[in-house]
N, CA, C, O and CB atoms as a CASP TS submission, in Angstrom:
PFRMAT TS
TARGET T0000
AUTHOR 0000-0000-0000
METHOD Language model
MODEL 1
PARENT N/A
ATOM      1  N   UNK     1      -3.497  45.150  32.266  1.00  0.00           N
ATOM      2  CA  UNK     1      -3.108  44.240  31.230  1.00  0.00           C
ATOM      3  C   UNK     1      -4.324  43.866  30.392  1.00  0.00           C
ATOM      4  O   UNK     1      -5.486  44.035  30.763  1.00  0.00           O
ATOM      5  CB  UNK     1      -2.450  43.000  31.825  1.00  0.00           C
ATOM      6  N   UNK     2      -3.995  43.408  29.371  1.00  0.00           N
ATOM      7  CA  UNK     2      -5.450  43.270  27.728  1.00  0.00           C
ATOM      8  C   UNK     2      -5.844  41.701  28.006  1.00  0.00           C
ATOM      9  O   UNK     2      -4.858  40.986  27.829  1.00  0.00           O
ATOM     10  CB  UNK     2      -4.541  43.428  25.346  1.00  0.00           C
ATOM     11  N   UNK     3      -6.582  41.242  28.250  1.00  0.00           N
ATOM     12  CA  UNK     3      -7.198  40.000  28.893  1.00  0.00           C
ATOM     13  C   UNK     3      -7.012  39.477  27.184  1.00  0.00           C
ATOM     14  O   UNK     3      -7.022  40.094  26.119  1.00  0.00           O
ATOM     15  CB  UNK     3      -9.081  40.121  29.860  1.00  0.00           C
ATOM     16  N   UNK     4      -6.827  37.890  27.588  1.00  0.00           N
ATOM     17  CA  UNK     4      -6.706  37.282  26.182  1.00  0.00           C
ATOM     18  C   UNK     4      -7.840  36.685  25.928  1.00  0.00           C
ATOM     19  O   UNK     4      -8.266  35.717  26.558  1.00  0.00           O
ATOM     20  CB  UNK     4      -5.625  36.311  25.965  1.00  0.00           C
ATOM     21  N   UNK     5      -8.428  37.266  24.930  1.00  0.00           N
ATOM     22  CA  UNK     5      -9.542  36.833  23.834  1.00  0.00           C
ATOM     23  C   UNK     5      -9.724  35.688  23.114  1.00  0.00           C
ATOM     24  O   UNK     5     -10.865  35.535  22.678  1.00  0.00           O
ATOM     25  CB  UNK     5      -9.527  37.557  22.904  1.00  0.00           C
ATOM     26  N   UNK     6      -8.918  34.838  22.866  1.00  0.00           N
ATOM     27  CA  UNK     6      -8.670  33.868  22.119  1.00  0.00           C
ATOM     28  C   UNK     6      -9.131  32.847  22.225  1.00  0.00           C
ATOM     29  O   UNK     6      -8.750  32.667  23.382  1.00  0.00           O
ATOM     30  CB  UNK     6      -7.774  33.683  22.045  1.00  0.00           C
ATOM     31  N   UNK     7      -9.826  31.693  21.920  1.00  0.00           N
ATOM     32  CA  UNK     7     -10.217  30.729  22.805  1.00  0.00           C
ATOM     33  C   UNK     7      -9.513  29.310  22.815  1.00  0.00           C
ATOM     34  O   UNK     7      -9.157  28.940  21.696  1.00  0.00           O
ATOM     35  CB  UNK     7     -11.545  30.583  22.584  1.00  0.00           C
ATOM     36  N   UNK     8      -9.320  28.691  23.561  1.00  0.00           N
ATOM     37  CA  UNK     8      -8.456  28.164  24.241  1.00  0.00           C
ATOM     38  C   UNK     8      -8.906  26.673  24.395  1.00  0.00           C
ATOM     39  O   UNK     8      -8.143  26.080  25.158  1.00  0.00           O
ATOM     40  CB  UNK     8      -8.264  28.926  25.432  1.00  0.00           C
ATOM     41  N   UNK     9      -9.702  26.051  24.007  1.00  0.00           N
ATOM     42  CA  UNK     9     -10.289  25.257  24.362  1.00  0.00           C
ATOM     43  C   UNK     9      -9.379  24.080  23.855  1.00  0.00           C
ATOM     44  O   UNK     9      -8.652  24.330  22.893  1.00  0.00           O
ATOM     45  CB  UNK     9     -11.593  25.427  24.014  1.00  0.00           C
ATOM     46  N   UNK    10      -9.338  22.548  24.527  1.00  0.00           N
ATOM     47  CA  UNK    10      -8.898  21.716  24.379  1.00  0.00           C
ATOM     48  C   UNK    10      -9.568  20.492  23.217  1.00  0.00           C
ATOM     49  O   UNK    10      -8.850  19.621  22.725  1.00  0.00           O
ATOM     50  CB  UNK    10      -8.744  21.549  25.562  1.00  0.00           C
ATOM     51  N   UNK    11     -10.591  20.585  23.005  1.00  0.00           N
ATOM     52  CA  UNK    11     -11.218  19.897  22.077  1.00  0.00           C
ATOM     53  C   UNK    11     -11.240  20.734  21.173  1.00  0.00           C
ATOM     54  O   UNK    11     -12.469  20.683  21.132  1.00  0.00           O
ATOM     55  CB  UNK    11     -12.377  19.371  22.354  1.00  0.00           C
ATOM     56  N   UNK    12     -10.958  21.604  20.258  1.00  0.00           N
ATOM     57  CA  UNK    12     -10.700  22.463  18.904  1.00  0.00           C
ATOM     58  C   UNK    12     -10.408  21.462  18.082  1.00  0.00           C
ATOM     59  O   UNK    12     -10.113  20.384  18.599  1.00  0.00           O
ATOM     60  CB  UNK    12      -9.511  23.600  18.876  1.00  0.00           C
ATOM     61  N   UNK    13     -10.418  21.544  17.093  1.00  0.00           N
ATOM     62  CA  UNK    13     -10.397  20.613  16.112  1.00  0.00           C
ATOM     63  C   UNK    13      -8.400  20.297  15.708  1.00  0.00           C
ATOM     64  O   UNK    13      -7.856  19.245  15.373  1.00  0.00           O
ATOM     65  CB  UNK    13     -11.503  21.391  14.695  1.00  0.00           C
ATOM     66  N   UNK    14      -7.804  21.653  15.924  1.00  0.00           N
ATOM     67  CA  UNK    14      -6.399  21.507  16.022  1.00  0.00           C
ATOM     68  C   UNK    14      -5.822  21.104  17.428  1.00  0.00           C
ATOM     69  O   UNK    14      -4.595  21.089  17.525  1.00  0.00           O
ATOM     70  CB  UNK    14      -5.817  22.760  15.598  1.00  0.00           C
ATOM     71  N   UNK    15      -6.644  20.748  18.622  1.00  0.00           N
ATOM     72  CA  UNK    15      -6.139  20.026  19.653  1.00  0.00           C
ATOM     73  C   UNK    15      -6.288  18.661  20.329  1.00  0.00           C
ATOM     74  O   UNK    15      -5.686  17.719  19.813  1.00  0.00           O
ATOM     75  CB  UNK    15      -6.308  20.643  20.339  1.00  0.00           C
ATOM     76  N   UNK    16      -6.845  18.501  21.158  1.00  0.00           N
ATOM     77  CA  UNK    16      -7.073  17.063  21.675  1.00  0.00           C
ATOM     78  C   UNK    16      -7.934  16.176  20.249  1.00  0.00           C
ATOM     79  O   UNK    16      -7.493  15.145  19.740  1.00  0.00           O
ATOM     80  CB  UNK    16      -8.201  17.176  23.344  1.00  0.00           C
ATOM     81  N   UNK    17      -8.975  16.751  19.901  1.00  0.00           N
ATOM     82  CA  UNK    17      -9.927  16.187  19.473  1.00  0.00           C
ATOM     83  C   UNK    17      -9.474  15.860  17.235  1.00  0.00           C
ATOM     84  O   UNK    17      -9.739  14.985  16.410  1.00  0.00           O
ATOM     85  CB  UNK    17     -11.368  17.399  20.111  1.00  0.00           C
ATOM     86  N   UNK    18      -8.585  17.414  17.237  1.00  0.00           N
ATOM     87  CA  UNK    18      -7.666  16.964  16.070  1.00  0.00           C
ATOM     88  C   UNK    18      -6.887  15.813  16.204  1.00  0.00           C
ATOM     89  O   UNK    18      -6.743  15.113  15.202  1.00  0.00           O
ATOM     90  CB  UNK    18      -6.749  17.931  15.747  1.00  0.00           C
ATOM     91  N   UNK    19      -6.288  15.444  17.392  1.00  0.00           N
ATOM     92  CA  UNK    19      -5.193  14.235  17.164  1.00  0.00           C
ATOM     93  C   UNK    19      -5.765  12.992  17.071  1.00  0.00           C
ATOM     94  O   UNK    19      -5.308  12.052  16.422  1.00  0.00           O
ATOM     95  CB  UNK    19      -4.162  14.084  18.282  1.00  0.00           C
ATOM     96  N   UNK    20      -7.262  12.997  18.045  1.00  0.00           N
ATOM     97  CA  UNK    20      -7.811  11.871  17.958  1.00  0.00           C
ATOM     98  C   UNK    20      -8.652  11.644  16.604  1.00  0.00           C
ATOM     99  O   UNK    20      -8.955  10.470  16.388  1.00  0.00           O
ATOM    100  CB  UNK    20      -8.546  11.746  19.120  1.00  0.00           C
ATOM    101  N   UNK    21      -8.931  12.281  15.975  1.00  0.00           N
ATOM    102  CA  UNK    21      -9.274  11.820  14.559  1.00  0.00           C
ATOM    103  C   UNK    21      -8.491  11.883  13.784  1.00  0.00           C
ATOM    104  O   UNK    21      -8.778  10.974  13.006  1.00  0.00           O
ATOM    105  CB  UNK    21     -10.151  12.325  13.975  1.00  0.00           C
ATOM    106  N   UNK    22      -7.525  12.427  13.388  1.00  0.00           N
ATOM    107  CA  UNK    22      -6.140  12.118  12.978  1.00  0.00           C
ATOM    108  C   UNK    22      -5.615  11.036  13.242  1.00  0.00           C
ATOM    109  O   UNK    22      -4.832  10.670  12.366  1.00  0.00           O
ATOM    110  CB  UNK    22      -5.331  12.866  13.381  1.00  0.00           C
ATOM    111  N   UNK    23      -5.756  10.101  14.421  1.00  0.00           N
ATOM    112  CA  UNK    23      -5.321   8.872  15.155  1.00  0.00           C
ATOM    113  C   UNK    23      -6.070   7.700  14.187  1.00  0.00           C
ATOM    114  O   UNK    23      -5.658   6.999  13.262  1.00  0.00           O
ATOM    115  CB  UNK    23      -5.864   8.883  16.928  1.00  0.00           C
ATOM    116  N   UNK    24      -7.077   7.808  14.710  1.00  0.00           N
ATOM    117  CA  UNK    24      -8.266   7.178  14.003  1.00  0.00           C
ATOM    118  C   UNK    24      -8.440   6.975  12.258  1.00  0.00           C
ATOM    119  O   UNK    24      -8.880   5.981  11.680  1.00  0.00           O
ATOM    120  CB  UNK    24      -9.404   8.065  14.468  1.00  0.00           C
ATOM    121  N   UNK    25      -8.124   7.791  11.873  1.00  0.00           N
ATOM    122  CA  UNK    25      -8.236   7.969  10.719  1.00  0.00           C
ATOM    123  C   UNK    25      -7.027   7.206   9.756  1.00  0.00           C
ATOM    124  O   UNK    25      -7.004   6.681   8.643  1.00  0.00           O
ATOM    125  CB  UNK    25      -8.340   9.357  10.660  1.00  0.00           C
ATOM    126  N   UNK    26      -6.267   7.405  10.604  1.00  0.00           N
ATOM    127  CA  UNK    26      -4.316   6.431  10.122  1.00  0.00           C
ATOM    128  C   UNK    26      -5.016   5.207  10.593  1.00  0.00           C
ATOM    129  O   UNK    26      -5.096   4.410   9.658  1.00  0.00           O
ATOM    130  CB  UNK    26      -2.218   6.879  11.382  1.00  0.00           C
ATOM    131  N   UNK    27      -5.603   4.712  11.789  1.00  0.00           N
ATOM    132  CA  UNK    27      -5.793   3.394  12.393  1.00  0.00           C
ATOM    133  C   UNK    27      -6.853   2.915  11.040  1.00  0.00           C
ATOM    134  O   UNK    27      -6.692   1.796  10.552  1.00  0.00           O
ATOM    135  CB  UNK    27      -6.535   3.427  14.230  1.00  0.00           C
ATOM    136  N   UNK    28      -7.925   3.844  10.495  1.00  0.00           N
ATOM    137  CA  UNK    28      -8.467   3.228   9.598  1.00  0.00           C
ATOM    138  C   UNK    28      -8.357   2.857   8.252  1.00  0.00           C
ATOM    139  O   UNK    28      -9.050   2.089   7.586  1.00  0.00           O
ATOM    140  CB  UNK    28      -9.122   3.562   9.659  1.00  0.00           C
ATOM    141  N   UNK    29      -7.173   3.662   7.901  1.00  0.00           N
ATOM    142  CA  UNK    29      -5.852   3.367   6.608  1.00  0.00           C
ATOM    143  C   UNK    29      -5.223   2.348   6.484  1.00  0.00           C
ATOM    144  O   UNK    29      -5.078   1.754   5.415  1.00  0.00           O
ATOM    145  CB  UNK    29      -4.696   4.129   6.617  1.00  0.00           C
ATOM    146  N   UNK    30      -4.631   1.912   7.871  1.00  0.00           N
ATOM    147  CA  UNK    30      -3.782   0.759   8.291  1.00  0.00           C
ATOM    148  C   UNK    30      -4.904  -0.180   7.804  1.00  0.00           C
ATOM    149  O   UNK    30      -4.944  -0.629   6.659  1.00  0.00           O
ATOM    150  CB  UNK    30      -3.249   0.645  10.011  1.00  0.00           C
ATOM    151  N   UNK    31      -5.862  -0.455   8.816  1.00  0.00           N
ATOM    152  CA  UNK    31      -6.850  -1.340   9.003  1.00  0.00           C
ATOM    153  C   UNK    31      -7.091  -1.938   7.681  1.00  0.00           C
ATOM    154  O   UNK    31      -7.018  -3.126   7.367  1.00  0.00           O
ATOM    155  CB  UNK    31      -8.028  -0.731   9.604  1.00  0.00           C
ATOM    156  N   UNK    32      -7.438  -0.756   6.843  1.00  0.00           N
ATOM    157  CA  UNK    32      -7.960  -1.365   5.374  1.00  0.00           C
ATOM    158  C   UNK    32      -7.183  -1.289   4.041  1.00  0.00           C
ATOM    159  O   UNK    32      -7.659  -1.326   2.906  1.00  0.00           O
ATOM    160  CB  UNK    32      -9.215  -0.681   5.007  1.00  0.00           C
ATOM    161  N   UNK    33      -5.415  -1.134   4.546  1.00  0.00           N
ATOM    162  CA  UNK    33      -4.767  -1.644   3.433  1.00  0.00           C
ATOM    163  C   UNK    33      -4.126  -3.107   4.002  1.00  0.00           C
ATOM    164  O   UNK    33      -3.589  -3.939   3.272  1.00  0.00           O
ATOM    165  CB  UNK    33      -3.627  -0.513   2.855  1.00  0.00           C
ATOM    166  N   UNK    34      -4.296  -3.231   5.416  1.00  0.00           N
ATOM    167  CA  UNK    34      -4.168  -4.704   5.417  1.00  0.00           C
ATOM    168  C   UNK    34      -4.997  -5.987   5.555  1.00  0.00           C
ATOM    169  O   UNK    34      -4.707  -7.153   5.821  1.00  0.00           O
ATOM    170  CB  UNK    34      -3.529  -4.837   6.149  1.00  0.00           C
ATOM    171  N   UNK    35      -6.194  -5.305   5.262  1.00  0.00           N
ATOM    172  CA  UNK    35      -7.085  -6.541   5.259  1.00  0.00           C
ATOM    173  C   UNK    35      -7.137  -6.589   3.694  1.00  0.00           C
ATOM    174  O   UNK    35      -7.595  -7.595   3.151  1.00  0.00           O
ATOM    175  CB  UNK    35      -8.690  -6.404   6.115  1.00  0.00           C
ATOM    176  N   UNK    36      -6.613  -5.374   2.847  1.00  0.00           N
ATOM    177  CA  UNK    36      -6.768  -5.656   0.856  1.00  0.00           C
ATOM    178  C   UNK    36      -5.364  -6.517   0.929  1.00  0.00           C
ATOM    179  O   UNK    36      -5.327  -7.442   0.119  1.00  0.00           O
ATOM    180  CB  UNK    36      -6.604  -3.728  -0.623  1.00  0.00           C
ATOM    181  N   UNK    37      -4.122  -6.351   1.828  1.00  0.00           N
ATOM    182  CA  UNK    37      -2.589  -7.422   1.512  1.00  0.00           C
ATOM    183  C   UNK    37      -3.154  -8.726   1.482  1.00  0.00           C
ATOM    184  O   UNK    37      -3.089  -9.430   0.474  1.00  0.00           O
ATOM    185  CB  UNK    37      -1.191  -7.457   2.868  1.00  0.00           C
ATOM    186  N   UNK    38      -3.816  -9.156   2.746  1.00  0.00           N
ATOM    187  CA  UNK    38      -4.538 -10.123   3.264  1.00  0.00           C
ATOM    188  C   UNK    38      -5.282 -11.053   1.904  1.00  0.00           C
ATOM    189  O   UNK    38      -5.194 -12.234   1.568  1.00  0.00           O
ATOM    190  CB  UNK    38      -5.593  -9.373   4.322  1.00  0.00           C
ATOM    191  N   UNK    39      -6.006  -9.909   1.369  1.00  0.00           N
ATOM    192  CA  UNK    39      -6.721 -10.549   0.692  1.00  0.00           C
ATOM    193  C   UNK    39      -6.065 -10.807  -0.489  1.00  0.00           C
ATOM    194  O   UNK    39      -6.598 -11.771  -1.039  1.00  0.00           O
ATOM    195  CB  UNK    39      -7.820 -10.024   0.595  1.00  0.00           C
ATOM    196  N   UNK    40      -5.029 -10.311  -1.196  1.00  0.00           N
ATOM    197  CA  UNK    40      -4.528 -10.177  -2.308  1.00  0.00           C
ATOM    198  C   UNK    40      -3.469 -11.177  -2.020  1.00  0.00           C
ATOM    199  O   UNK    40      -3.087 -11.977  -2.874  1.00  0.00           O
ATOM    200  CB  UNK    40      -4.191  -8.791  -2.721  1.00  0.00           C
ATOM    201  N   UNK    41      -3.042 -11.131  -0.931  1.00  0.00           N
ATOM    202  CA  UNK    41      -1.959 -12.378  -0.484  1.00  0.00           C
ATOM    203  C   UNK    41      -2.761 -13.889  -0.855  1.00  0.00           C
ATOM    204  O   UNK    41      -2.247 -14.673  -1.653  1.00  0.00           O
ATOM    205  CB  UNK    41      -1.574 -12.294   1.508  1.00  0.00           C
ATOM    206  N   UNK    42      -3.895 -14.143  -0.268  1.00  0.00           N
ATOM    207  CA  UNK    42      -4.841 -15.184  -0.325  1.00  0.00           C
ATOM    208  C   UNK    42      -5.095 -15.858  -1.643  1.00  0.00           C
ATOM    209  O   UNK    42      -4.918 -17.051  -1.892  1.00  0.00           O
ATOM    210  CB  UNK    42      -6.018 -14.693   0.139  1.00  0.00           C
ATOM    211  N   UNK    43      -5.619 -14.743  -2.607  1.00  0.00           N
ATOM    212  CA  UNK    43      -6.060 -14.766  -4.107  1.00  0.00           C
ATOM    213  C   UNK    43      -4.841 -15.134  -5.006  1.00  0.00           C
ATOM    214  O   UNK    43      -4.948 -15.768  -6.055  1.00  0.00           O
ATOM    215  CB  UNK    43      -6.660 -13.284  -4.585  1.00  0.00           C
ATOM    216  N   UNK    44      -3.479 -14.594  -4.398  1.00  0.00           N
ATOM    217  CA  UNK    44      -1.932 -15.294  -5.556  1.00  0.00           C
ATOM    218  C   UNK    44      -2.043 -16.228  -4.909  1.00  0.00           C
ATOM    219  O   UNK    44      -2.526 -17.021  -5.716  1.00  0.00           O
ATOM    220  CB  UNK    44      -0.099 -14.678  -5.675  1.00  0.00           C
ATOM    221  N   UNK    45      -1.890 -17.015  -3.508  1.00  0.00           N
ATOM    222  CA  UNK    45      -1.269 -18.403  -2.579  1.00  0.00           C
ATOM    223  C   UNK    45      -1.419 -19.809  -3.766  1.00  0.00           C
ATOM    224  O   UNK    45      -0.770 -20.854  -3.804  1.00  0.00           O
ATOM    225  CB  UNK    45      -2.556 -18.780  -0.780  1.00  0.00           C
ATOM    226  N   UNK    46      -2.336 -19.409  -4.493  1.00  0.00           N
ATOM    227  CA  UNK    46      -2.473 -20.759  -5.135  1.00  0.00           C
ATOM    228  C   UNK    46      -2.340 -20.405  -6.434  1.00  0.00           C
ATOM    229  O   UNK    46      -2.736 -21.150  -7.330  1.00  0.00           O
ATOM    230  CB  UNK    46      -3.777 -21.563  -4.874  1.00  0.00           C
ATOM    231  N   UNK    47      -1.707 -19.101  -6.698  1.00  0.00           N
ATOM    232  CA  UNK    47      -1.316 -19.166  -8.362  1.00  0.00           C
ATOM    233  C   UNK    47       0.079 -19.495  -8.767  1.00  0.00           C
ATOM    234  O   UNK    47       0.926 -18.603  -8.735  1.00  0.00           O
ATOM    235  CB  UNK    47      -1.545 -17.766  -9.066  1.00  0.00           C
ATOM    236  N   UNK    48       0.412 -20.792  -9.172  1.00  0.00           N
ATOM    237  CA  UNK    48       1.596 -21.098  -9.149  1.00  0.00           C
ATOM    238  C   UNK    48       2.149 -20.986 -10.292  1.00  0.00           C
ATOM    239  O   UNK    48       1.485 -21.215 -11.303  1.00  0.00           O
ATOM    240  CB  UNK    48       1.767 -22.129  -8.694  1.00  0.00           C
ATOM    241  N   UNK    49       3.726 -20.540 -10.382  1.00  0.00           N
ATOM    242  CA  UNK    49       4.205 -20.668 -11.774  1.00  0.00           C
ATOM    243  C   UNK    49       4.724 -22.391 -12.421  1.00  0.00           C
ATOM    244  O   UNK    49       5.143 -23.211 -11.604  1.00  0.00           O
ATOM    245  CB  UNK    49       5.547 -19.568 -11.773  1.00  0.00           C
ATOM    246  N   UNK    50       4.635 -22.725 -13.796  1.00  0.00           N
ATOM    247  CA  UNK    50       5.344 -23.865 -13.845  1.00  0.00           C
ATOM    248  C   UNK    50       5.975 -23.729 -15.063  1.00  0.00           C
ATOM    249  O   UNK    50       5.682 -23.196 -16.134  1.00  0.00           O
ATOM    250  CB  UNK    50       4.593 -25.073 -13.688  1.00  0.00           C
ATOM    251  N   UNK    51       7.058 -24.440 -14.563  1.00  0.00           N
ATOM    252  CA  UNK    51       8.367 -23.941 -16.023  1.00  0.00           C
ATOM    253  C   UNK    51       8.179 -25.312 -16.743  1.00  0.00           C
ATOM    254  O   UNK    51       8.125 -26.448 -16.272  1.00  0.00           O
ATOM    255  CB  UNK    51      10.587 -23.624 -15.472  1.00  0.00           C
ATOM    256  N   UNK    52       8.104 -24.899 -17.918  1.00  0.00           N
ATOM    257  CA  UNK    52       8.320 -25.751 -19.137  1.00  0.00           C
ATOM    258  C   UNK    52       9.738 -25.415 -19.800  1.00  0.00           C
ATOM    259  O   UNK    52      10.270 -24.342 -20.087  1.00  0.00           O
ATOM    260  CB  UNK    52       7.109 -25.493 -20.218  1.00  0.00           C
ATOM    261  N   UNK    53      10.338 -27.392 -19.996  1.00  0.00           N
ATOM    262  CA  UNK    53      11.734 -27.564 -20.459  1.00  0.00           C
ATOM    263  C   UNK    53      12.763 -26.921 -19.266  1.00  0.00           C
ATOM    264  O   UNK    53      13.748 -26.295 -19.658  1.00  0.00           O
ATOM    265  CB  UNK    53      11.917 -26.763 -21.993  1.00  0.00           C
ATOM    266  N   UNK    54      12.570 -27.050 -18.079  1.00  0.00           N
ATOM    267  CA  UNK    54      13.599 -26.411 -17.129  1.00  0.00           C
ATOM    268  C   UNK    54      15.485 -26.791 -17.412  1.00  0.00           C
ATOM    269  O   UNK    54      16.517 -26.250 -17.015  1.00  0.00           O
ATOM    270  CB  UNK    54      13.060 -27.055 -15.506  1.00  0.00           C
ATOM    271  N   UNK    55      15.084 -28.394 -18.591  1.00  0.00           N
ATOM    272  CA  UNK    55      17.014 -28.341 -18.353  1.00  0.00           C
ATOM    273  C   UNK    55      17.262 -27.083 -19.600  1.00  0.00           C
ATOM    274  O   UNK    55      18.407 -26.683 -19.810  1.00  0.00           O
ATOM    275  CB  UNK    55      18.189 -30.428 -18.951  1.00  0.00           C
ATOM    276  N   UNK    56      16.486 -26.715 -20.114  1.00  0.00           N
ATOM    277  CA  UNK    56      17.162 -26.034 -21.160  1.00  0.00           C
ATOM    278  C   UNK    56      17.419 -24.216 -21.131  1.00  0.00           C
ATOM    279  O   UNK    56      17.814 -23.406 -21.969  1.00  0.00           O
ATOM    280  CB  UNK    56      16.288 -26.462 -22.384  1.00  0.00           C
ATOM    281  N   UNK    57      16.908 -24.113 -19.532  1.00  0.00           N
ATOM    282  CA  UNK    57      17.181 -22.839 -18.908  1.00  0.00           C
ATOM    283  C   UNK    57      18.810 -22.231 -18.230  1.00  0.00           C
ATOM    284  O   UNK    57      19.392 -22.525 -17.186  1.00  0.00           O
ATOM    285  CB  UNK    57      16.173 -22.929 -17.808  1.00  0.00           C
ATOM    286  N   UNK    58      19.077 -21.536 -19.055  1.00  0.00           N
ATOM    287  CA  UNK    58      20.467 -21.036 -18.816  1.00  0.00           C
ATOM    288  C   UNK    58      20.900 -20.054 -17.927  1.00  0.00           C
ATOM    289  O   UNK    58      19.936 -19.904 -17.175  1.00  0.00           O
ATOM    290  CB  UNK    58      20.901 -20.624 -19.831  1.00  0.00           C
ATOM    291  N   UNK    59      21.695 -19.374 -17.609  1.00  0.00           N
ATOM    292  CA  UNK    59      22.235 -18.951 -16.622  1.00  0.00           C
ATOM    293  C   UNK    59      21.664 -17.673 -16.684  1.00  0.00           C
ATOM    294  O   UNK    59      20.700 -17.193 -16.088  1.00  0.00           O
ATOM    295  CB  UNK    59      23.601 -19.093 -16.571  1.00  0.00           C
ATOM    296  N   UNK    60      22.594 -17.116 -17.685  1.00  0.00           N
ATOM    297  CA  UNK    60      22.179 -15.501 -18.177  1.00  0.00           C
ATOM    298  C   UNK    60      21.423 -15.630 -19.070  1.00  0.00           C
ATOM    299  O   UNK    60      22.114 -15.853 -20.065  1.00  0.00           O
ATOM    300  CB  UNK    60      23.229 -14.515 -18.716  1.00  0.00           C
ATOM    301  N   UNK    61      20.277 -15.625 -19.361  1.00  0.00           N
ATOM    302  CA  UNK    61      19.477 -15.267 -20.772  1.00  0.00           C
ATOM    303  C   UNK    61      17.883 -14.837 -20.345  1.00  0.00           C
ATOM    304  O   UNK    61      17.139 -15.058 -19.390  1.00  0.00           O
ATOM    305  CB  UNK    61      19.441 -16.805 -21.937  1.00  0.00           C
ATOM    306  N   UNK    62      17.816 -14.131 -21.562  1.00  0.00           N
ATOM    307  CA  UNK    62      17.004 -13.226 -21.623  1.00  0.00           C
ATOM    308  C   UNK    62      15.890 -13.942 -21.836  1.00  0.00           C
ATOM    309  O   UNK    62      14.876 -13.713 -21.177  1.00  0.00           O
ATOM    310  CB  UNK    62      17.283 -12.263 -22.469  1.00  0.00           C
ATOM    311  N   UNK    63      15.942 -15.072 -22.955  1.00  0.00           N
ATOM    312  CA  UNK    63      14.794 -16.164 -23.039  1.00  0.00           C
ATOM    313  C   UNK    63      14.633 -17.177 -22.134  1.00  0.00           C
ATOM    314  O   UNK    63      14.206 -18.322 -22.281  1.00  0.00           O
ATOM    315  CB  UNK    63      14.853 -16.849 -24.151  1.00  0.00           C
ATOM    316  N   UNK    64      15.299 -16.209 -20.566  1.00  0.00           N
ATOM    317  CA  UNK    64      14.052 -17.376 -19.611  1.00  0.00           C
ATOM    318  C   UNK    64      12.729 -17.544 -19.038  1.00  0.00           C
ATOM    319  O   UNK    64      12.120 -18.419 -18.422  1.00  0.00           O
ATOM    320  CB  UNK    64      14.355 -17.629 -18.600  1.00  0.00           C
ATOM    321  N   UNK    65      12.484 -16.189 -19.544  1.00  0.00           N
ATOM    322  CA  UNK    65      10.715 -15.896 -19.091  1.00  0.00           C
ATOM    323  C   UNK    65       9.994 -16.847 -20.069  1.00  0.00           C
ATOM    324  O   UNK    65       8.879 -17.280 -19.781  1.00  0.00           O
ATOM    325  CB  UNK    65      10.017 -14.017 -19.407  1.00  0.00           C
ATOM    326  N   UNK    66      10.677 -17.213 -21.343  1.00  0.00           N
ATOM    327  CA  UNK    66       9.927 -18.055 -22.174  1.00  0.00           C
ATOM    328  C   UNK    66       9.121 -19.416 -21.608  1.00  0.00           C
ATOM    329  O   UNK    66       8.099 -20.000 -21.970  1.00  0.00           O
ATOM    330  CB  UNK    66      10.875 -18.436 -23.151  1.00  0.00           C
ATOM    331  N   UNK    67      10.274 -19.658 -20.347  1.00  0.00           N
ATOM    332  CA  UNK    67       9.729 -21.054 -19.811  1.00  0.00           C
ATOM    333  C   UNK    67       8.967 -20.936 -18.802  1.00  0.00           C
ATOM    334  O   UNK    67       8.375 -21.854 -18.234  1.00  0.00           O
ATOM    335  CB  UNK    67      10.688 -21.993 -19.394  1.00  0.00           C
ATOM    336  N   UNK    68       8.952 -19.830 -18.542  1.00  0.00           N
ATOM    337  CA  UNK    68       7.498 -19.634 -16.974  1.00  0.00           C
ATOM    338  C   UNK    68       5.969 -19.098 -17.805  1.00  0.00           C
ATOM    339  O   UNK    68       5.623 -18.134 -18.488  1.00  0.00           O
ATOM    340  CB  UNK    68       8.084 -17.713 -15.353  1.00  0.00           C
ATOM    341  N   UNK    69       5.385 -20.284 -17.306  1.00  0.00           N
ATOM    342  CA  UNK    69       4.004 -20.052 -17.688  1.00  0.00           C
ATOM    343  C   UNK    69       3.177 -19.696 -16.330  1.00  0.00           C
ATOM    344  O   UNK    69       3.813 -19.728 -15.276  1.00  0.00           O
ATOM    345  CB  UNK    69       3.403 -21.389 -18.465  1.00  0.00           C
ATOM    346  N   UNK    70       2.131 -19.442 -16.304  1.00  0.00           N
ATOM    347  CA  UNK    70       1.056 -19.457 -15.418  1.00  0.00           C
ATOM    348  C   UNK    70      -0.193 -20.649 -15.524  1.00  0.00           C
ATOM    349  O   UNK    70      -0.838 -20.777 -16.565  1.00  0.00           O
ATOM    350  CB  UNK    70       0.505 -18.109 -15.592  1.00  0.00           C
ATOM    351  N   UNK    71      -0.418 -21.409 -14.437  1.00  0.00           N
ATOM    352  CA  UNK    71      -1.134 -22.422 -14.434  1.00  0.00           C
ATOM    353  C   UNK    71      -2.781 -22.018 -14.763  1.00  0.00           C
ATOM    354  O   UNK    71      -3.638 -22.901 -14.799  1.00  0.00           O
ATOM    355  CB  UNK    71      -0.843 -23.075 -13.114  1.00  0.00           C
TER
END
């Protein structure tokens, strides 16, 4: 029989050692789109909207963005 040549090894970059930086690499994606939510969450918390003339805001209309300002 033709002995197999191939090499076989468990740390190859497509085996053990591919998944673990592949692992790692998502863990460091995660990591640093939620510490930018975090931060972007933080930076709106205190941007508040305030409506000017609220009785004169109607049900359906298009001119209600008129009354939301930004502080």
């Amino acid at each position: 029989m033709a002995e197999n040549k191939t090499r076989r090894m468990c740390f190859n970059l497509n085996g053990l050692m591919g998944g673990l930086i592949a692992t790692f690499l998502l863990l460091g994606v995660l990591a640093f789109l939620t510490v930018w939510a975090i931060d972007v969450q933080q930076k709106n918390a205190t941007n508040f909207y305030q409506l000017d003339d609220e009785t004169n805001i109607q049900m359906n209309s298009v001119d209600n963005a008129a009354h939301r300002k930004l502080k």
